[in-house]
Structures are given as C-alpha cells and as structure tokens.
C-alpha positions as CSV (number, residue, x, y, z in Angstrom):
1,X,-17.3,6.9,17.8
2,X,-15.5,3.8,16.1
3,X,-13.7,4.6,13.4
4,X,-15.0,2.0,10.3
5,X,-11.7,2.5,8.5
6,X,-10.6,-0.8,6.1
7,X,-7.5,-2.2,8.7
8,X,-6.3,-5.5,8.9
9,X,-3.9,-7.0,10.9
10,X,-0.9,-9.8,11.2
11,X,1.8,-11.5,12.5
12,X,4.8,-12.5,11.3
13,X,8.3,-13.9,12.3
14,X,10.1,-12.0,10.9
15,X,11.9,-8.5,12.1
16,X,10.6,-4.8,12.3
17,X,13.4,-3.7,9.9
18,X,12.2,-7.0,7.5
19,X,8.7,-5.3,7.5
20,X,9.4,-2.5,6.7
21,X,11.8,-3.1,4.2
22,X,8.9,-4.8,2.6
23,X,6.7,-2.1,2.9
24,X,9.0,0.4,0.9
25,X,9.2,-2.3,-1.8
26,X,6.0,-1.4,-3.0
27,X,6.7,-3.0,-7.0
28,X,7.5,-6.0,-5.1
29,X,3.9,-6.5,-3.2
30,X,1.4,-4.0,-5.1
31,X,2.4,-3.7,-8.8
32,X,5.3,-3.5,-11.0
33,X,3.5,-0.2,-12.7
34,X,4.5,2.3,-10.3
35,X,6.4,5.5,-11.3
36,X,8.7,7.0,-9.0
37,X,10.3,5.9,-5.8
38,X,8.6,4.7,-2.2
39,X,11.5,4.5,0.2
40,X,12.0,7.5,1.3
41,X,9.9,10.2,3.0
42,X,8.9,13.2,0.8
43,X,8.6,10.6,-2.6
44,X,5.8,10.9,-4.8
45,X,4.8,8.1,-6.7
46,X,2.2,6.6,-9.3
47,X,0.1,3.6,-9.4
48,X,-1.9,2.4,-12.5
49,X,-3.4,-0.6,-12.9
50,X,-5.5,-0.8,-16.9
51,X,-7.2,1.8,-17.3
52,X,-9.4,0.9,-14.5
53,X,-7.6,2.9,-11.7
54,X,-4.8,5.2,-11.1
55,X,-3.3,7.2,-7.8
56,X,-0.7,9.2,-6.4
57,X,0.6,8.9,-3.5
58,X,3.2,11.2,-1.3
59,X,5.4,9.2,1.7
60,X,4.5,11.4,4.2
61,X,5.5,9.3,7.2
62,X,8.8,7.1,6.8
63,X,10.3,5.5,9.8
64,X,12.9,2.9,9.9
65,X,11.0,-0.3,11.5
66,X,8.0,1.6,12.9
67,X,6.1,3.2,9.9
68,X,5.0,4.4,7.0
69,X,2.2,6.7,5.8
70,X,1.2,7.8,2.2
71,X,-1.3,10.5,1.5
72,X,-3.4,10.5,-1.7
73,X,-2.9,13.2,-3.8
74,X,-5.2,12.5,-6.5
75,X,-7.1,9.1,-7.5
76,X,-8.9,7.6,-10.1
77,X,-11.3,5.0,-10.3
78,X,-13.8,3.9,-14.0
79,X,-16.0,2.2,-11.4
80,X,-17.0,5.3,-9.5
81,X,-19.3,7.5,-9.9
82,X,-17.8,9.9,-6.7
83,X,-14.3,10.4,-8.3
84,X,-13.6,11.6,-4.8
85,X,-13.1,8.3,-3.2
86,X,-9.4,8.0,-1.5
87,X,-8.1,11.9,-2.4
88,X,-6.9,13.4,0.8
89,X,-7.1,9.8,2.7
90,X,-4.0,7.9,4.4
91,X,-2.6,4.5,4.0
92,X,-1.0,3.3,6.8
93,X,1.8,0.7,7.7
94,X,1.8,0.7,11.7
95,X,5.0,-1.9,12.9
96,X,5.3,-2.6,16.4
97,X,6.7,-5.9,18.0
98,X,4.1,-8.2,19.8
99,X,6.8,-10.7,22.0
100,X,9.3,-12.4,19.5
101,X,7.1,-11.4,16.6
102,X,6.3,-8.7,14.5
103,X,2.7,-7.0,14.1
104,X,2.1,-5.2,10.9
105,X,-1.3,-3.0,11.0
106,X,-2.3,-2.0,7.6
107,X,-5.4,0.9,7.8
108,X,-6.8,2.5,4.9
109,X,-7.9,5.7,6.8
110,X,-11.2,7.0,5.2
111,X,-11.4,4.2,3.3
112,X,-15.4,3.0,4.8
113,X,-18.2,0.9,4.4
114,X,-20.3,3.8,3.0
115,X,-17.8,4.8,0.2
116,X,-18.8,3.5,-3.1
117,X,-15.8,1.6,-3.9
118,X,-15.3,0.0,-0.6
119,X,-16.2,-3.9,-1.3
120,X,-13.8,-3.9,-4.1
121,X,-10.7,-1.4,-2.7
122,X,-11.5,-3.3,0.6
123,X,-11.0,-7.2,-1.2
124,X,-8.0,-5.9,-3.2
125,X,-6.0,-4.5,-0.1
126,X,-7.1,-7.9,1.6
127,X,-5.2,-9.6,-1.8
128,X,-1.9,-7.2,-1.8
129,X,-1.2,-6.8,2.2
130,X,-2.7,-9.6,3.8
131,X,-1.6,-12.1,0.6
132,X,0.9,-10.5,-1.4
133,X,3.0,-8.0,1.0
134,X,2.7,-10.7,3.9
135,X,4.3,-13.6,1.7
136,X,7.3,-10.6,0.6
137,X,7.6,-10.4,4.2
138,X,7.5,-14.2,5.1
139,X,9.3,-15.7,1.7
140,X,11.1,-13.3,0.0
141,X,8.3,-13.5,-3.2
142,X,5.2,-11.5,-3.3
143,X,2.6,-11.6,-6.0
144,X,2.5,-8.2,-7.4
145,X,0.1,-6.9,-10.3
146,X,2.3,-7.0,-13.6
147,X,1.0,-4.6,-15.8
148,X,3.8,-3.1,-16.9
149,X,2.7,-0.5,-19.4
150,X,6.3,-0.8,-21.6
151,X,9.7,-1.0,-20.8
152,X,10.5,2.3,-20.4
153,X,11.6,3.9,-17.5
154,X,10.9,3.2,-14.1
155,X,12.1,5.9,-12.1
156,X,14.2,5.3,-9.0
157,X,13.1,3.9,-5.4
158,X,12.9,-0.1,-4.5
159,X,12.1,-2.4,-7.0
C-alpha cells in the first residue's frame, strides 16, 4: 500500500541545525497569529488564520537537526463539512543530509486526496514550506500570514 499522504520535498544549502532552526520558528514561516511556543518538545500551540481556520498542535517529536513532529489536537476549518479533517493527524519535518546539502521532507500524515479539504490544505502547505519556510531557510525572510488578531500577548517560544 502507498501511503497518499500530502509530502513534499527540498534541498537546500544550508545546515541541518539551519533547518531546523527554521522549522521551530514557526511565526517566521506560517503566521504571526500563533499562541504559545514551538521550540521545544511537549509545547502546545495555536494557529488562527480569520475566522476561516484554527488548530492546535502539540511538539511531540523535537530533535536538534533531525526532526520535528506536531500532533493535532483539535482543528477547525468553515470550509468543511467533516470537521474531522487533521485531528489526530501528524505534521512532519524529516532533516537528513543528502552530500553537502540539506534535504528537508515535509509530510502531512493523513492529510489525502480523499479528505475534503485536501486541494486547498495541500496548495497552502505548498505556499508556507515549499515557498515561505524554504526562503527562512535560504534568506533569512519568510513570508508568513500576518493576521495578527491585536497586540496582545504572544506567549513565549520563537518568533
């Protein structure tokens, strides 16, 4: 059996301790509205964008330069009709060296064609890891969602 999980895959020059530095700076590739910290194993943390969708996630694998893993505790999607979609599934970050470069592996584990909000969860991880994540990696600047819901606190973790 293959599994149909959304993965995608990359290159880059830079180090394994670079990517996942990067990783754990999740305001600095996903979104700035995200409550809570993401570098360090055990954290729980919230992402919102609009009203449209919202999930938490729990680090649940953290290791320096080889991984990271976040389970999805609860999720929230207008677009849905199976409000399901993404609780209980993993998010990985899979760093390995490939010669003088570094491979990251991105899989959205029971993330699949058949779920409902596939196309668009599918063309948005494409945007954040393979566009925004891998130019935080490459230049120092990713292109984050700013929707920033007021100024008050942020907790903790990378920014």
């Amino acid at each position: 059996m293959t599994d149909t999980s959304y993965s995608t895959t990359y290159l880059v020059d830079q180090t394994p301790a670079e990517v996942f530095a990067a990783v754990a700076n999740v305001r600095g590739w996903w979104s700035t509205d995200v409550d809570g910290r993401t570098d360090e194993l055990g954290a729980v943390f919230d992402y919102r964008y609009r009203d449209s969708h919202r999930c938490t996630m729990k680090i649940v694998e953290f290791v320096p330069g080889e991984s990271v893993v976040w389970h999805c505790l609860d999720n929230y999607f207008d677009f849905t009709a199976d409000k399901t979609e993404w609780i209980d599934g993993l998010v990985r970050f899979d760093i390995s060296t490939e010669g003088p470069q570094t491979r990251l592996r991105f899989t959205h584990e029971g993330l699949v064609p058949d779920d409902e909000c596939f196309d668009v969860c599918s063309n948005a991880w494409g945007i954040f890891v393979a566009g925004s994540l891998k130019a935080l990696i490459t230049t120092g600047v990713g292109n984050p969602l700013h929707e920033v819901r007021s100024t008050a606190a942020h907790s903790g973790g990378s920014r």
